[in-house]
LUMKEZA-445517 format. One line per 2 residues: for each residue x, y, z of C-alpha. Coordinates in steps of 0.25 Angstrom, whole numbers, plus 5000, padded with zeros to 4 digits. Example, Ala and Ser with C-alpha at 12.3 -4.5 7.8 and 13.67 -1.06 7.14 Angstrom:
BEGIN
5049,4982,5031 ~ 5055,4996,5029
This chain:
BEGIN
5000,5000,5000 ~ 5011,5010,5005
5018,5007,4990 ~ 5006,5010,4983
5003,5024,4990 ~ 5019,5025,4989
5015,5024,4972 ~ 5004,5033,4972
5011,5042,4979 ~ 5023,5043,4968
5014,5042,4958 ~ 5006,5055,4963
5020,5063,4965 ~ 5024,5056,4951
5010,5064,4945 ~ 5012,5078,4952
5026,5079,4946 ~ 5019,5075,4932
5009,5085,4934 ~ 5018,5095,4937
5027,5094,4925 ~ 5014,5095,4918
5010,5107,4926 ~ 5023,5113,4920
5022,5109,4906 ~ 5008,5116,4906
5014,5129,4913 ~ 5024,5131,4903
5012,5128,4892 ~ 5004,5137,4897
5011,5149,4906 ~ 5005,5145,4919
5013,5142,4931 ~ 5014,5127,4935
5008,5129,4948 ~ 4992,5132,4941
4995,5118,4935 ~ 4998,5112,4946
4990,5115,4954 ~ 4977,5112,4946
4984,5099,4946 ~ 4984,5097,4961
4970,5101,4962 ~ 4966,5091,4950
4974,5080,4956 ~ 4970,5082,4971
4959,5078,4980 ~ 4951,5089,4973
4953,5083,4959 ~ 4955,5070,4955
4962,5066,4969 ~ 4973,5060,4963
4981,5067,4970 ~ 4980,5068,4986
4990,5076,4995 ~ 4987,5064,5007
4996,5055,4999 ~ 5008,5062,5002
5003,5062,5019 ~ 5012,5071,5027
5023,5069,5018 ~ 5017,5081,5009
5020,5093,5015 ~ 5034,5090,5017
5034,5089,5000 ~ 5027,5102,5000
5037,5107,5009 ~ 5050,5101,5002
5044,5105,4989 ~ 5042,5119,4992
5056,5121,4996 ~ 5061,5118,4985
5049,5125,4977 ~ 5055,5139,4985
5070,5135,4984 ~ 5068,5135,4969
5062,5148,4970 ~ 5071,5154,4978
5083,5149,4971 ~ 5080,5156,4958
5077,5169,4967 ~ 5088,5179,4961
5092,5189,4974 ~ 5098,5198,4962
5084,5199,4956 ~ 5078,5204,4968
5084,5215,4962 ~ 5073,5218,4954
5062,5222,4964 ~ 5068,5221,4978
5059,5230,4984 ~ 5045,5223,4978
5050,5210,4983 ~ 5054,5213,4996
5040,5221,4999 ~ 5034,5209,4993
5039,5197,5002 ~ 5038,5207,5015
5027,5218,5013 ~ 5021,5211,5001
5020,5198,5010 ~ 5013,5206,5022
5002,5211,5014 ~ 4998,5197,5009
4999,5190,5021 ~ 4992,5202,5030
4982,5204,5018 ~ 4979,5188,5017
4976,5185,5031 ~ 4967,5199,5033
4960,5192,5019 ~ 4959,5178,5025
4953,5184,5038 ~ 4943,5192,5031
4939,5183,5020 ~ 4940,5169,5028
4937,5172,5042 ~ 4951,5167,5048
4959,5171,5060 ~ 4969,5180,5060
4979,5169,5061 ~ 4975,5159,5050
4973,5171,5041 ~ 4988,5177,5043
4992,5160,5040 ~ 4983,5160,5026
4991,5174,5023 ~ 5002,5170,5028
5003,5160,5018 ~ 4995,5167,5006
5009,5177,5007 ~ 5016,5167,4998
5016,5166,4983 ~ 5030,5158,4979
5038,5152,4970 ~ 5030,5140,4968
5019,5150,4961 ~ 5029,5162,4957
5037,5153,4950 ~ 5029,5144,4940
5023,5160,4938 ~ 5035,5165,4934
5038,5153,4925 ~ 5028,5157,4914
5027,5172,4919 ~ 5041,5178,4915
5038,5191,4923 ~ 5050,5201,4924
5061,5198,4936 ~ 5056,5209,4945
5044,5203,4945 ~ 5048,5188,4945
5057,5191,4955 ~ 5048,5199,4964
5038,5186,4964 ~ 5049,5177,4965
5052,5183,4977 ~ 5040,5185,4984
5037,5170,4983 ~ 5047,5166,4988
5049,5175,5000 ~ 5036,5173,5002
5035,5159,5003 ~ 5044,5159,5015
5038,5168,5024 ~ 5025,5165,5020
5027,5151,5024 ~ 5036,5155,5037
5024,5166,5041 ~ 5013,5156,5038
5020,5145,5049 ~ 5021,5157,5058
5007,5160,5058 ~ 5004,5146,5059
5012,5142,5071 ~ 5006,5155,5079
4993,5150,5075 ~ 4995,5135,5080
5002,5137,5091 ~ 5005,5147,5104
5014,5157,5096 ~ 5005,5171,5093
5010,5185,5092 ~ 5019,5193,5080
5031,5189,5087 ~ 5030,5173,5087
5027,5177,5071 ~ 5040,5185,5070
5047,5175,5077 ~ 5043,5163,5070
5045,5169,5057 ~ 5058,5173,5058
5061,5160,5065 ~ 5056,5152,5053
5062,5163,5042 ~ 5078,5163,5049
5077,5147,5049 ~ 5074,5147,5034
5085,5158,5032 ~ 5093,5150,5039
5093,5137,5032 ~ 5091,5142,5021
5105,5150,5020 ~ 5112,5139,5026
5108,5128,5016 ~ 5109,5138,5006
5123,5138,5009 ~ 5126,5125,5011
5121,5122,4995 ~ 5128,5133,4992
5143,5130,4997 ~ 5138,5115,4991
5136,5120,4979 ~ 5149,5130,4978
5158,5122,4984 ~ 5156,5107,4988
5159,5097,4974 ~ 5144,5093,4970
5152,5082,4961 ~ 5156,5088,4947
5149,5078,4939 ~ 5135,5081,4948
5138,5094,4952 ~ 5125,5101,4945
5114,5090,4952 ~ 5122,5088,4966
5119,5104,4966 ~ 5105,5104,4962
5102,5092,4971 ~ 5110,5100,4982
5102,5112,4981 ~ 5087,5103,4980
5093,5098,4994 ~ 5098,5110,5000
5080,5116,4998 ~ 5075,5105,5005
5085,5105,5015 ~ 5083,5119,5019
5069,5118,5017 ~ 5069,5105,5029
5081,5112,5037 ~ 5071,5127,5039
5058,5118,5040 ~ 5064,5110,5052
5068,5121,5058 ~ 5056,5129,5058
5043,5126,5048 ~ 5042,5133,5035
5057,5139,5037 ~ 5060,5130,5025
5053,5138,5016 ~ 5062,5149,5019
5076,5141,5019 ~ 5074,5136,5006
5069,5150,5001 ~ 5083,5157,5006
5091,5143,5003 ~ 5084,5146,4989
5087,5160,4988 ~ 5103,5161,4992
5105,5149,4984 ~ 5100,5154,4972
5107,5168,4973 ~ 5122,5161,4976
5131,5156,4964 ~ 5128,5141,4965
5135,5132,4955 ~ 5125,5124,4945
5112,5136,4949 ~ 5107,5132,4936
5106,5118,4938 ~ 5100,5119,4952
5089,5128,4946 ~ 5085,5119,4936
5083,5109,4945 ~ 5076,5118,4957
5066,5121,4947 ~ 5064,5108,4942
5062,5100,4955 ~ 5055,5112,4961
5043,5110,4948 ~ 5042,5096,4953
5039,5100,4968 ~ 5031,5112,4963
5022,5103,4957 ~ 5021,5092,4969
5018,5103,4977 ~ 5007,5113,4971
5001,5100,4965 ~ 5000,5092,4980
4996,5106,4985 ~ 4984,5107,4976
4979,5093,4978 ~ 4977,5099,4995
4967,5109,4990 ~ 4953,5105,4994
4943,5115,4986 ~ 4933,5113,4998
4943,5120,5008 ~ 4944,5132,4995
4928,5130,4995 ~ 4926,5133,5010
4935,5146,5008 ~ 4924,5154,4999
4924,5166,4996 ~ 4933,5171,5006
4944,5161,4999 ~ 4944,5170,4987
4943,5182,4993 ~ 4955,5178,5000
4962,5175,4986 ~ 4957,5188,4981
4961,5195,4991 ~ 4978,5189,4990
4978,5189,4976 ~ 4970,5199,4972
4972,5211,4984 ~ 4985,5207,4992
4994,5203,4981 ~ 4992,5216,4971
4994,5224,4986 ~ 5007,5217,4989
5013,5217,4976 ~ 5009,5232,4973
5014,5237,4986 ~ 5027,5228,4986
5030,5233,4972 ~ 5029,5247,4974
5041,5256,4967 ~ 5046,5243,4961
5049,5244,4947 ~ 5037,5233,4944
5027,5238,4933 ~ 5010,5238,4939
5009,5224,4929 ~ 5021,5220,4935
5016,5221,4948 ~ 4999,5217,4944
5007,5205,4940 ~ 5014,5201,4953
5000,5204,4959 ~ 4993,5196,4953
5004,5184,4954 ~ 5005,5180,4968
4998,5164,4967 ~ 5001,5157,4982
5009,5144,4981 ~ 5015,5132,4987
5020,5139,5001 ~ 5005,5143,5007
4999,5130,5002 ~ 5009,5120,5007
5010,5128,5020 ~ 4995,5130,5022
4994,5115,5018 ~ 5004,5112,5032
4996,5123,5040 ~ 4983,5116,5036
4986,5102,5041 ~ 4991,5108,5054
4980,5117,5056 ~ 4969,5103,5054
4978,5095,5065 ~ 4971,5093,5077
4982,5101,5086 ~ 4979,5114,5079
4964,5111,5074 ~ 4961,5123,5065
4955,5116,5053 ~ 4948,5127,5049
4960,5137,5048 ~ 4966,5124,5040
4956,5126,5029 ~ 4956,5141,5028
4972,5140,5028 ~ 4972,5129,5018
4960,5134,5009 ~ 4964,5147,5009
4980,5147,5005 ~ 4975,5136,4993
4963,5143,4987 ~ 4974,5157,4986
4984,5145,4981 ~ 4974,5141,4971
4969,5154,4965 ~ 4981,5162,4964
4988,5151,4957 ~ 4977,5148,4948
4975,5162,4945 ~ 4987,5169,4948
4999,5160,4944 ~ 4991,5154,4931
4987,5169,4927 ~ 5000,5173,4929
5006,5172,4914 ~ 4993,5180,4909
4993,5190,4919 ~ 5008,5195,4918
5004,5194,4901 ~ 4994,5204,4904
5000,5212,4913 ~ 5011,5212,4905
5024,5208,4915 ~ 5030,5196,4906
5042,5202,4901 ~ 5044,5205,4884
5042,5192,4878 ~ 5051,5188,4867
5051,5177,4859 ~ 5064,5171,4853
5062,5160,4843 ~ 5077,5153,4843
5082,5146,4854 ~ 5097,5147,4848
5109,5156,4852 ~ 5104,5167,4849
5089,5165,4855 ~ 5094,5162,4868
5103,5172,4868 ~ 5093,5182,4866
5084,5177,4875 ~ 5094,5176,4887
5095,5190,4886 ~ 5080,5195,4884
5079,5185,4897 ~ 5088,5192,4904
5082,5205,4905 ~ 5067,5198,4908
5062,5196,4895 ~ 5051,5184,4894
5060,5177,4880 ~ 5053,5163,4875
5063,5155,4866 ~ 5058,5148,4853
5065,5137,4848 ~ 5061,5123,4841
5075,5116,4843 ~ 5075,5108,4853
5090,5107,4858 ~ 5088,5124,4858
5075,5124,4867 ~ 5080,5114,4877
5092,5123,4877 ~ 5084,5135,4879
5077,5131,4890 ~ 5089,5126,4896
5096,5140,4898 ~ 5079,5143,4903
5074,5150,4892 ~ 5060,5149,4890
5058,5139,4876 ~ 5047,5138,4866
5048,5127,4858 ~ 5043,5128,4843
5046,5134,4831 ~ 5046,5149,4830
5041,5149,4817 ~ 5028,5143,4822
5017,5155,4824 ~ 5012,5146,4835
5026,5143,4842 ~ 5029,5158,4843
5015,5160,4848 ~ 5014,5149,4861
5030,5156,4863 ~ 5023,5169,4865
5024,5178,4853 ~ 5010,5183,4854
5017,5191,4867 ~ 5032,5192,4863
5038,5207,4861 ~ 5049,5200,4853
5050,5190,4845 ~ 5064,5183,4841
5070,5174,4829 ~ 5081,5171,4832
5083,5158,4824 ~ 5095,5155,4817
5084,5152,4805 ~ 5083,5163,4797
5070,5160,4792 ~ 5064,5157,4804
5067,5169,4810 ~ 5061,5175,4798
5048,5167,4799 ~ 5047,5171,4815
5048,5184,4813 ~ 5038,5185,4804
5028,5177,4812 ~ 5031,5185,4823
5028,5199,4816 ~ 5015,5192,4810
5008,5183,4822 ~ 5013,5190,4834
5015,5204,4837 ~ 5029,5204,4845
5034,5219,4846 ~ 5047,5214,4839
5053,5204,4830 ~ 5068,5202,4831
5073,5191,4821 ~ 5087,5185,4819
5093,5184,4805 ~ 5105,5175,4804
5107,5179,4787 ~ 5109,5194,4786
5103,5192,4773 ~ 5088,5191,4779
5089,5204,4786 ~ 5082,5211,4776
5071,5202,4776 ~ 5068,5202,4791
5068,5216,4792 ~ 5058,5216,4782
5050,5211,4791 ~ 5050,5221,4801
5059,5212,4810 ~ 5071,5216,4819
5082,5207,4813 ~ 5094,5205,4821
5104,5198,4809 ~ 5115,5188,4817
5126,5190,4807 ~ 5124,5205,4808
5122,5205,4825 ~ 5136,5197,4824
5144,5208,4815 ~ 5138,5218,4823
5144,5213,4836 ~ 5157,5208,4830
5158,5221,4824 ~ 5154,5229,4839
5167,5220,4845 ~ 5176,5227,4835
5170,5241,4834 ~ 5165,5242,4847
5171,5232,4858 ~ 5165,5238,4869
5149,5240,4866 ~ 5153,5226,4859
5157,5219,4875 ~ 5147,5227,4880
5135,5224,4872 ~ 5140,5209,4874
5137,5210,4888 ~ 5121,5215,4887
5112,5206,4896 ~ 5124,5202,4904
5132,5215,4911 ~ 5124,5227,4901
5112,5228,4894 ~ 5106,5237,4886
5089,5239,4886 ~ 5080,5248,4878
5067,5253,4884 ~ 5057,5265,4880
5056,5275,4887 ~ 5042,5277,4895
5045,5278,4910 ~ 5045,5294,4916
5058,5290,4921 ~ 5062,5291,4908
5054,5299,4901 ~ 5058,5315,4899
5072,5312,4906 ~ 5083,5314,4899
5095,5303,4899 ~ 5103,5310,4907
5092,5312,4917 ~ 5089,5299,4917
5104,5293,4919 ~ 5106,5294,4935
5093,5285,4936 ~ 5096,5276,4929
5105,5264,4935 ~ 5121,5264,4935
5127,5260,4920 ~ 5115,5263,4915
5112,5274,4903 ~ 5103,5277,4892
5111,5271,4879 ~ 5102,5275,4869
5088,5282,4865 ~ 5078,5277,4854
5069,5289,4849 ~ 5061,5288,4836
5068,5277,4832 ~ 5081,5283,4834
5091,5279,4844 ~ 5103,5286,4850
5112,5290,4862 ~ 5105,5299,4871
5112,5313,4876 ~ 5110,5314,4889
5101,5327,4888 ~ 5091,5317,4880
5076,5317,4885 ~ 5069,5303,4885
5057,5304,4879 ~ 5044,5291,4881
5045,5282,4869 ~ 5059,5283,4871
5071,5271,4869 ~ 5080,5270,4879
5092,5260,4879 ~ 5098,5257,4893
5114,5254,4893 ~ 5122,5247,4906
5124,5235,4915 ~ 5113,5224,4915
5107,5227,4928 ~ 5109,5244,4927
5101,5243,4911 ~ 5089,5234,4918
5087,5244,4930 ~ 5088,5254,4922
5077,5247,4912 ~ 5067,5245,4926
5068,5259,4931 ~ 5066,5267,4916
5057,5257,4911 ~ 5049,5250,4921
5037,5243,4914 ~ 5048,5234,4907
């Protein structure tokens, strides 16, 4: 009997991982994030669907799999978190995870205590709980959303913050209503004891994988895999080490162990990346997938319309408040910030904790049944609806609020397609590669460009790329002729706001151009720049560097910062390195005096360091 329930219960853990893969096939298909998928598939599978899947089997083994899973869920997330990216709205995100955090939590429990009739106490839990969004939703969001990296970043960030002190709060308030503790000084107390023991581990294993990594022989043959399995180790043991200490401090140490990590010059990052982020969408899917399968639609039911109204009021009300407030002389557009309003979907941290809370509260030491279901009922229904609506409306609301970056379309996956779109990348740009090779789109997608396979030729290839909403289209073929063919689908099916083609026979120049495309001829781009090394060494080495140490960027001229000054008013605001190189007026581009007034409708073109040219771009031009 014990070997046929130990069948089953491989078969069903065999099943959620299929069904997972599936859920991310149909993501990428589609642009929706994974977690819609799977979690229409717990539901469907669960007790309230076809009951082929029930939680029970796993007994009391489940929530230490939810716990593990979820360490190494926020690990992931934390070890892709760039401290130098931060950079990019450091006071947005630091109002978000402290005073965007108060108004969510304060906000939800005063919603739950008008709306459904709770304590004090049970409502500050539900809110307490309701604070965290995460990587586990922001992530699979931001895999079919490619949103700027002020914004990225800012959501990254949240979520993960977030997540630990959510969790940490939400065992604080729990423990003060189980036991004896009361007052705001137990709360301080327990907080900070939970917080400095999830600092602690967390920097110390941190550094233990980081000296293994540097300097202990990981043997040369199996160097890459010793180092991913070391790091894999290294979450879960952080994640025990914190939890034995103190309950829901593992949270915290894998998120700082995730975080130092990430930011230090590890050997093999690469590989141990990949790796995170393929064994982290395995134990995404067990988990959102066995999380759904709990929900029981009578304890939604019982909720009525005080439920929703609860929902409303988080998505609808706190979320816009927090983000507005938090974002407030940041350089983020109104879409910018109507997107990140309307984004903010709960995920795996509220429902696997409310799930432990639950059990607890039903035992018959505590006997609070009642408080059980509102917690459970409550966190799962704002669970459920934001991830329906939020995360799998996500892609259409950032297309009509305009946030994706300009889309471009780049059909050749060679040198120079890759190339290209390494740079336009680099600087934010949402680039889609086309290519029918197969050795050239496994390549491509290899180095982590995103790949459409098909021939771009085809209308109906360009079209599922995303031509109907690309600024620029690209052929950059080494096929003559099917440059020429793309381009003139292009100009005739789609209305890109420029077509740039390749000719690799200076001959067919003139027959491009007649099309009214920009042509860029390789033997002619080639003689140019041998000629610049020979004439003109330095702008030749400089030039070389663009996208690396310099840049260069044009923008037009529409902000009243610019608009009426002249260039040498504007030359102290603008960052260290940094000038004005040139001006397009009418069609006609020169150096500008210094006397020369900037008028709307303008062409600037910025001229420095990397870092100096993009500041320069976000303060003169920020609705890019």
């Amino acid at each position: 009997m014990a070997g046929n329930e130990s069948a089953v219960l491989i078969a069903v853990v065999a099943g959620i991982i299929g069904v997972g893969v599936v859920a991310q096939v149909l993501s990428d298909r589609f642009q929706v994030p994974s977690v819609v998928f799977l979690i229409a598939a717990g539901i469907l599978l669960g007790p309230e669907g076809t009951n082929l899947l029930n939680p029970e089997g796993f007994g009391t083994a489940l929530p230490a799999i939810v716990g593990l899973s979820v360490a190494i869920i926020v690990f992931e997330g934390a070890f892709h978190l760039r401290i130098e990216q931060l950079r990019e709205a450091p006071q947005t995100v630091f109002r978000l995870v402290t005073l965007g955090a108060l108004i969510a939590l304060v906000g939800t429990a005063a919603a739950v205590n008008f709306f459904l009739g709770a304590g004090w106490p049970v409502s500050f839990l539900i809110g307490s709980l309701l604070v965290a969004t995460g990587p586990t939703v922001i992530a699979p969001i931001l895999e079919v959303v490619p949103v700027r990296d002020r914004v990225g970043v800012a959501l990254d960030t949240e979520g993960i913050v977030n997540d630990v002190t959510a969790a940490i709060t939400a065992v604080v308030i729990f423990n003060i209503i189980t036991t004896d503790a009361s007052g705001a000084g137990a709360l301080v107390r327990q907080f900070a004891q939970r917080l400095g023991y999830g600092l602690l581990v967390g920097i110390a294993v941190a550094a233990v994988m980081y000296y293994a990594l540097q300097y202990v022989d990981l043997s040369p043959g199996n160097a890459p895999r010793n180092a991913r399995l070391l790091v894999l180790a290294g979450a879960l043991v952080a994640y025990a080490a914190a939890n034995y200490l103190a309950s829901e401090s593992g949270v915290a140490a894998v998120a700082v162990a995730g975080v130092l990590l990430g930011n230090a010059d590890v050997p093999y990052e690469e590989d141990i990346a990949a790796f995170k982020g393929d064994v982290t969408l395995v134990v995404l899917s067990f988990v959102f997938i066995m999380l759904a399968a709990l929900l029981e639609f009578s304890v939604l039911i019982n909720l009525g319309i005080g439920g929703l109204a609860v929902v409303a009021v988080v998505a609808l009300v706190l979320r816009p408040l927090l983000v507005f407030v938090s974002s407030v002389g940041d350089r983020y557009t109104r879409e910018e910030r109507l997107f990140m309003s309307f984004v903010g979907p709960r995920g795996i941290i509220p429902a696997s904790v409310a799930t432990l809370f639950a059990i607890e509260l039903r035992s018959p030491e505590v006997g609070m049944p009642g408080a059980a279901d509102l917690l459970v009922g409550t966190v799962f229904l704002t669970i459920l609806l934001t991830v329906v609506f939020e995360a799998g409306l996500a892609r259409r609301i950032a297309e009509k609020l305009n946030v994706i970056p300009m889309r471009v379309i780049i059909v050749g996956g060679g040198d120079v397609g890759r190339e290209l779109a390494t740079r336009l990348e680099d600087r934010g740009e949402d680039v889609v590669i086309v290519e029918k090779n197969q050795d050239r789109i496994q390549g491509a997608r290899d180095a982590g460009f995103t790949v459409h396979a098909g021939d771009g030729t085809e209308t109906d290839v360009l079209r599922s790329a995303g031509a109907d909403n690309a600024k620029f289209v690209i052929a950059a073929t080494g096929d003559d002729d099917a440059n020429l063919l793309i381009s003139q689908l292009s100009q005739s099916k789609f209305d890109p706001k420029e077509v740039i083609t390749r000719t690799n026979n200076p001959e067919n120049v003139d027959a491009f151009e007649e099309l009214g495309v920009t042509t860029i001829s390789s033997a002619m781009a080639t003689a140019q720049a041998m000629d610049n090394h020979i004439e003109r060494p330095a702008l030749a080495n400089w030039m070389r560097g663009i996208g690396e140490s310099g840049d260069v960027q044009e923008i037009e001229v529409t902000a009243d910062v610019l608009v009426g000054r002249t260039v040498r008013d504007i030359g102290p605001d603008l960052p260290g390195g940094c000038l004005i190189g040139l001006v397009c007026r009418d069609g006609d581009s020169f150096v500008p005096e210094a006397d020369f007034t900037l008028e709307r409708g303008d062409r600037i073109t910025f001229i420095g360091p990397k870092e100096a040219v993009r500041e320069a771009m976000a303060w003169a031009h920020p609705e890019e």
